[in-house]
C-alpha positions as CSV (number, residue, x, y, z in Angstrom):
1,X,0.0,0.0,0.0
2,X,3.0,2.3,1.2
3,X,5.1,1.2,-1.8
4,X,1.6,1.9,-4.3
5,X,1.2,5.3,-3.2
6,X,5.0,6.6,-3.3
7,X,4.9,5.1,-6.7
8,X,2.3,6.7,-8.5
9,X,2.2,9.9,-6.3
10,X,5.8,10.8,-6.2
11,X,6.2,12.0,-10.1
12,X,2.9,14.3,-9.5
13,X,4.1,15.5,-6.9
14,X,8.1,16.8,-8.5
15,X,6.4,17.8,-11.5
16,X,4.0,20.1,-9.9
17,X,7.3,21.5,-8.0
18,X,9.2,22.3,-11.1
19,X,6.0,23.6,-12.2
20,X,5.6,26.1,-9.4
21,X,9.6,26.3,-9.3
22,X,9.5,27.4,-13.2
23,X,6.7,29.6,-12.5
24,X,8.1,31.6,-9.5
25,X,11.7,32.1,-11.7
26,X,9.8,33.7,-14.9
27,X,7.2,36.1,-12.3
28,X,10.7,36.6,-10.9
29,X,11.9,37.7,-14.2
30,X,9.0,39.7,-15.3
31,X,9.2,41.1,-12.4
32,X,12.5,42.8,-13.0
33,X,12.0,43.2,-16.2
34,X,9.3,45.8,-15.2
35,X,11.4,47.4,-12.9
36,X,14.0,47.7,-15.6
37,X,11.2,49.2,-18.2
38,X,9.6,51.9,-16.2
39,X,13.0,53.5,-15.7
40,X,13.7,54.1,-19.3
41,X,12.1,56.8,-22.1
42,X,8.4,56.3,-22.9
43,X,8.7,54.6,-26.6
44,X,11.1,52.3,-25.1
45,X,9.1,51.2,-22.2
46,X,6.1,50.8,-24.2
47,X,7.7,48.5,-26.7
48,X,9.2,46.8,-24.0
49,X,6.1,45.7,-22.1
50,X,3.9,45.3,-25.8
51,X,7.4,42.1,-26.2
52,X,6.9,40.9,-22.7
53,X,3.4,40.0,-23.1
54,X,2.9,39.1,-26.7
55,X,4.2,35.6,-25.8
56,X,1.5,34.9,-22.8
57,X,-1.3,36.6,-25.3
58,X,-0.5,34.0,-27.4
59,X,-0.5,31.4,-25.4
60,X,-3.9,31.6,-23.8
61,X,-5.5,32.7,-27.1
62,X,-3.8,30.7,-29.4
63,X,-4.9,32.1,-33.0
64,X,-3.1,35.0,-31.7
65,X,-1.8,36.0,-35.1
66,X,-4.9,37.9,-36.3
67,X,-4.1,40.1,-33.2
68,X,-0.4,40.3,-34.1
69,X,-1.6,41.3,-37.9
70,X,-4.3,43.8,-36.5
71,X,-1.0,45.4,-34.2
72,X,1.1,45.9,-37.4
73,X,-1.5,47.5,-39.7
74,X,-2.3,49.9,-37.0
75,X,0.8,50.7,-36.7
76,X,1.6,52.1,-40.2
77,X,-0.2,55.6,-39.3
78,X,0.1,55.5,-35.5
79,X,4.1,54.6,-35.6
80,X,4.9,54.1,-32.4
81,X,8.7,53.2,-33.1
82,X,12.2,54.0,-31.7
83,X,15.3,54.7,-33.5
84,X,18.5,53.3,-33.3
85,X,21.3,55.3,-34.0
86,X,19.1,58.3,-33.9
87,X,20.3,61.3,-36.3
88,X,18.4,64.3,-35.2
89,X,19.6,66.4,-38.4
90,X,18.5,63.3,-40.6
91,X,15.1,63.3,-38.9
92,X,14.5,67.0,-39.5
93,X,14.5,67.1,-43.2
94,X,11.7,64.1,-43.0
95,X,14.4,61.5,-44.1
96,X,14.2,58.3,-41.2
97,X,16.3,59.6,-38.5
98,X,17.8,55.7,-37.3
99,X,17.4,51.7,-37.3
100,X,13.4,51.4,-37.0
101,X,11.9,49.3,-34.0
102,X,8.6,49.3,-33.2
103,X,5.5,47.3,-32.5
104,X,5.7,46.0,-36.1
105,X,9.2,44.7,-35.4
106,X,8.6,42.6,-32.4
107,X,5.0,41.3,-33.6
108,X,6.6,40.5,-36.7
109,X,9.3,38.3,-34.7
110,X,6.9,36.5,-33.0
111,X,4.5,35.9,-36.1
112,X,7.4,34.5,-37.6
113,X,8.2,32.1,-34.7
114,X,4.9,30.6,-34.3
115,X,4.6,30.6,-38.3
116,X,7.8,28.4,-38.1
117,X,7.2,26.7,-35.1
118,X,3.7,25.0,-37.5
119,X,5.9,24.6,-40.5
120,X,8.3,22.3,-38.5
121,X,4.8,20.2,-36.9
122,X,3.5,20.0,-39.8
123,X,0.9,21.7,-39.0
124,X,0.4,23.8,-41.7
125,X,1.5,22.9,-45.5
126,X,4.3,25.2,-47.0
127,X,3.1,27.2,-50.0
128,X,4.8,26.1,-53.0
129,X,4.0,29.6,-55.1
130,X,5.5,31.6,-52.2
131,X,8.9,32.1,-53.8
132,X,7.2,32.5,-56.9
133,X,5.0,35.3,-55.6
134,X,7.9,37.0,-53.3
135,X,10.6,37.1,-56.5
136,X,9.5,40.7,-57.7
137,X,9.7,42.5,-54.5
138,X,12.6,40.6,-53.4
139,X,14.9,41.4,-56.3
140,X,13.5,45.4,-55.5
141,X,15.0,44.9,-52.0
142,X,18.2,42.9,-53.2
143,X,18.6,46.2,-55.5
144,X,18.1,48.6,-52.9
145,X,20.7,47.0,-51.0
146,X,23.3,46.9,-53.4
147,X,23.1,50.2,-53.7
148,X,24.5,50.8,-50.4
149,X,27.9,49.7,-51.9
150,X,27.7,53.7,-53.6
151,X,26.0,55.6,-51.0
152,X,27.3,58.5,-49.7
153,X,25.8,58.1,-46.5
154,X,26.1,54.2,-45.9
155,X,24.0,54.3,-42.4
156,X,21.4,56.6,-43.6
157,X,20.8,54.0,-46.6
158,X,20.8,51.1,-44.3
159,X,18.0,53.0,-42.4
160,X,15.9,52.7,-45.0
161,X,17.1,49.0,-46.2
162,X,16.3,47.8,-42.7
163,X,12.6,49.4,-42.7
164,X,12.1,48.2,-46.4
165,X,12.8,44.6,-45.3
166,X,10.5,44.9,-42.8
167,X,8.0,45.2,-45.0
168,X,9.2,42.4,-47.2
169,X,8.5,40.5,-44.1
170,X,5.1,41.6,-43.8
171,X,4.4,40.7,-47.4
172,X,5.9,37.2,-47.1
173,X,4.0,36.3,-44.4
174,X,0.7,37.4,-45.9
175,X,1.3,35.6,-49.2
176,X,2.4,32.7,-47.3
177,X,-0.5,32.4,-44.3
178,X,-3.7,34.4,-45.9
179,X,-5.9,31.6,-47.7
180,X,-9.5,32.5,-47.3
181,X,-11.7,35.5,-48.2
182,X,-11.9,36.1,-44.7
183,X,-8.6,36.5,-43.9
184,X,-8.1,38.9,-46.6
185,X,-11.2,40.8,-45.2
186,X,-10.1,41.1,-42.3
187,X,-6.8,42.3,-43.2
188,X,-8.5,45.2,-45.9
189,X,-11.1,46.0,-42.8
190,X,-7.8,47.1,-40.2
191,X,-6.4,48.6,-43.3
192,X,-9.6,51.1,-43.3
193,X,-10.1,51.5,-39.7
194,X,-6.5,52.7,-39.5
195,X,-7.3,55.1,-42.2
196,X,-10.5,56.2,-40.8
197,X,-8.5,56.7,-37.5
198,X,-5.7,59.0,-38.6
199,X,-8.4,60.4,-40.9
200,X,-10.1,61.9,-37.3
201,X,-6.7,62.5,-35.9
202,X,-5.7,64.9,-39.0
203,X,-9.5,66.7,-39.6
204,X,-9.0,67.1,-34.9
205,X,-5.5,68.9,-35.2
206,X,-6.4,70.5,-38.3
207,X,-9.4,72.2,-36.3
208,X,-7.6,73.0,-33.3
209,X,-4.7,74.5,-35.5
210,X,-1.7,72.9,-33.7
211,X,0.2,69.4,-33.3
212,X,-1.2,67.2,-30.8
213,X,0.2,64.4,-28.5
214,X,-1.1,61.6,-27.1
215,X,1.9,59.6,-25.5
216,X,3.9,58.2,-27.9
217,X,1.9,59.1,-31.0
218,X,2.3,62.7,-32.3
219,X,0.0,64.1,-34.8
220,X,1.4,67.1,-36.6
221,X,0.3,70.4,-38.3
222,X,2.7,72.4,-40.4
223,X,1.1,75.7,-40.7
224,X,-1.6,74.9,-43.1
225,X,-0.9,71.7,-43.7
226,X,-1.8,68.5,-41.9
227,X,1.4,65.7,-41.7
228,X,-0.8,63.6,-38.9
229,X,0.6,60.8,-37.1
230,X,3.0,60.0,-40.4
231,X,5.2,63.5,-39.6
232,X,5.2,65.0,-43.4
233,X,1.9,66.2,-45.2
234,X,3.5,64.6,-48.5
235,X,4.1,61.0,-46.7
236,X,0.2,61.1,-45.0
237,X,-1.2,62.3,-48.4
238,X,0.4,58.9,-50.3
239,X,-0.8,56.7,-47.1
240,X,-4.5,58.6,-47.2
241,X,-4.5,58.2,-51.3
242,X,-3.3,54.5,-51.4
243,X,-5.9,53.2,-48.9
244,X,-8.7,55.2,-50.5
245,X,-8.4,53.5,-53.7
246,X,-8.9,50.1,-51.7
247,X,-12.1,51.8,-50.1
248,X,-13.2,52.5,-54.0
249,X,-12.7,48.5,-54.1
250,X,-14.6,47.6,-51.2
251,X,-17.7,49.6,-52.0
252,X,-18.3,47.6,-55.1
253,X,-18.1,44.3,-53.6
254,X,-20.8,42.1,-52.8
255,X,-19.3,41.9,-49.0
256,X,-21.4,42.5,-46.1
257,X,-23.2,45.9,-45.7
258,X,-21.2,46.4,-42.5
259,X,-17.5,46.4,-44.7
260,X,-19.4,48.9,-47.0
261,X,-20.5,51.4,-44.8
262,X,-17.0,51.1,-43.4
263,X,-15.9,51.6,-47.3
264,X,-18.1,54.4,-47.2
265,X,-16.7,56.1,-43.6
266,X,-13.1,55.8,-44.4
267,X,-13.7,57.2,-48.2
268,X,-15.1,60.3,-47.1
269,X,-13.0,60.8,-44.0
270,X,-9.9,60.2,-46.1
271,X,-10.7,62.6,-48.8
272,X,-10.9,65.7,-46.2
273,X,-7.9,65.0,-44.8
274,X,-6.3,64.6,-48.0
275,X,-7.5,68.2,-49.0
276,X,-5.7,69.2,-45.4
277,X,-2.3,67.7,-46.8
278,X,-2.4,70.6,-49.8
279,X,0.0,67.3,-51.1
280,X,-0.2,67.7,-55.0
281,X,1.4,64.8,-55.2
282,X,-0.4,62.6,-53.4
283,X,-4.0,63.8,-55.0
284,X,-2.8,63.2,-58.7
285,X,-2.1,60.0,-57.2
286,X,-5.2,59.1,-56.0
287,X,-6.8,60.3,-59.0
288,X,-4.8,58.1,-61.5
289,X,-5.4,55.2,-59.0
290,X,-9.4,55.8,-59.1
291,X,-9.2,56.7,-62.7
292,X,-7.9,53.3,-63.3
293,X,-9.7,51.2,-61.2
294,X,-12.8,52.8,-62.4
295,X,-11.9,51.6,-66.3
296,X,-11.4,48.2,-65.1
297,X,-14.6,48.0,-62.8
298,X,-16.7,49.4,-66.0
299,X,-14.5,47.1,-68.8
300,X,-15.8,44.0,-66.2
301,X,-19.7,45.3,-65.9
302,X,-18.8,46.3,-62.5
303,X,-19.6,50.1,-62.6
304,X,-21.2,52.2,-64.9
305,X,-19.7,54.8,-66.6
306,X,-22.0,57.4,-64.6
307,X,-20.4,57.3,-61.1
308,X,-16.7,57.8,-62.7
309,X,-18.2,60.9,-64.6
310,X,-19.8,62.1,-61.2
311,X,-16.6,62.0,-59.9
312,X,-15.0,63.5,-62.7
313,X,-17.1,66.6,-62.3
314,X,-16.5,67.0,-58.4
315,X,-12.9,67.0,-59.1
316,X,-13.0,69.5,-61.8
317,X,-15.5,71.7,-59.5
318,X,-13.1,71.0,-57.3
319,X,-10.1,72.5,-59.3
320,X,-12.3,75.6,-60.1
321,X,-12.6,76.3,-56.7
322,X,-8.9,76.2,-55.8
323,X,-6.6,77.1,-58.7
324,X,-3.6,78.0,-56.7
């Protein structure tokens, strides 16, 4: 009887000790860690704390990478980031100042573990077109790089080479993971709500007349023009103009009214604040974009020719009204 019970309850019993002892040493850890995170700036800390509990966030929830996803395409307007090597001088004529890292690095690093983590268990299939697919923007980076070799400035190219392959990353994974029409709706949806969001954030400063800040996230006025959370009026006009062209898309798809009206919201929003960026630039931009989509909608029996003559006249009204 003795002998039974020290048989089958001594194993329980160590493994629930090394499970409280491994437990103890990482609240230990974290604990620290804390400590060692309050003390330093603000962007730092944040990031910081956003890496320390990732990991458990993805533990209890498991499909955790639909958050991680929803964290990086928020952060294209919001940039909460650090720099490395931070060049003051750089950052003033709106070049990037240092090495990027921000909340887009570190979810990025941990998409990428987990996505290799179910490669290696078999758990997911690899995608055979995926090199196929990545060649075109890879050779763009690969380009880009090389070019450092003739730079006159070999760290301010490498700031950019580092934040371009960032977004290789992002691409590769979304080629490589994104299978279902849900997926990709859900990716489009955060793409619109983060343009509907700085969208609010430019027409707010814009009507109080000066920058805001809200922690980390600055959103910027330069006299009469509106930069937002992206710094530059010209670099927020070519975000605002590239997503609003997807909002065209979405309005014409037979998806749920609830992605249209959110079509709808982000399309109007965006246009004011691209007025506020007074970016010619980035409005010729959206206008070839919508021009072109529009011929391709109508060419499939998607649109009819009135709406992109509508629109044709509001822009020329518009151009009446400010010539300058």
């Amino acid at each position: 009887m003795s002998s039974f019970g020290h048989s089958s309850l001594g194993p329980a019993v160590r493994g629930s000790a090394l499970h409280w002892a491994i437990a103890g040493v990482v609240g230990v850890g974290l604990g620290v860690y804390m400590l060692v995170v309050s003390s330093m700036p603000q962007v730092w800390g944040l990031l910081l704390m956003m890496a320390a509990i990732l990991p458990f966030v993805a533990m209890i929830f498991g499909g955790v990478w639909k958050l991680l996803l929803a964290i990086i395409i928020l952060d294209i307007p919001l940039q909460v980031d650090a720099h490395l090597a931070f060049r003051p001088e750089i950052s003033k004529l709106g070049s990037l100042g240092g090495f990027s890292v921000s909340l887009t690095t570190l979810s990025l690093a941990i998409l990428y573990a987990l996505w290799m983590a179910e490669l290696l268990a078999r758990a997911k299939p690899w995608p055979h077109s995926l090199i196929r697919q990545s060649l075109a923007p890879a050779a763009y980076l690969a380009v880009v790089t090389l070019s450092v070799l003739v730079a006159n400035d070999v760290y301010l190219a490498l700031f950019e080479v580092v934040l371009l392959l960032q977004a290789f990353l992002l691409f590769f994974y979304v080629v490589g993971t994104v299978r279902t029409r849900q997926d990709v709706l859900f990716i489009v949806s955060l793409l619109l709500v983060g343009l509907v969001l700085e969208s609010l954030a430019m027409v707010g400063v814009r009507m109080i007349g000066h920058t805001a800040s809200f922690g980390p996230i600055s959103v910027k006025v330069e006299g009469s023009r509106v930069g937002g959370t992206l710094g530059h009026p010209n670099m927020a006009g070519s975000y605002l103009g590239l997503l609003m062209a997807l909002a065209l898309g979405l309005m014409l798809t037979d998806s749920r009214s609830l992605y249209k009206w959110l079509a709808v919201a982000a399309f109007g929003l965006g246009g004011v604040a691209l007025l506020f960026t007074f970016s010619r630039g980035a409005w010729l931009a959206f206008a070839v974009s919508a021009i072109v989509f529009c011929l391709l909608a109508w060419h499939r029996s998607w649109l009819s020719l009135t709406v992109p003559a509508v629109l044709a006249l509001l822009v020329l009204m518009l151009a009446l009204l400010y010539p300058d």
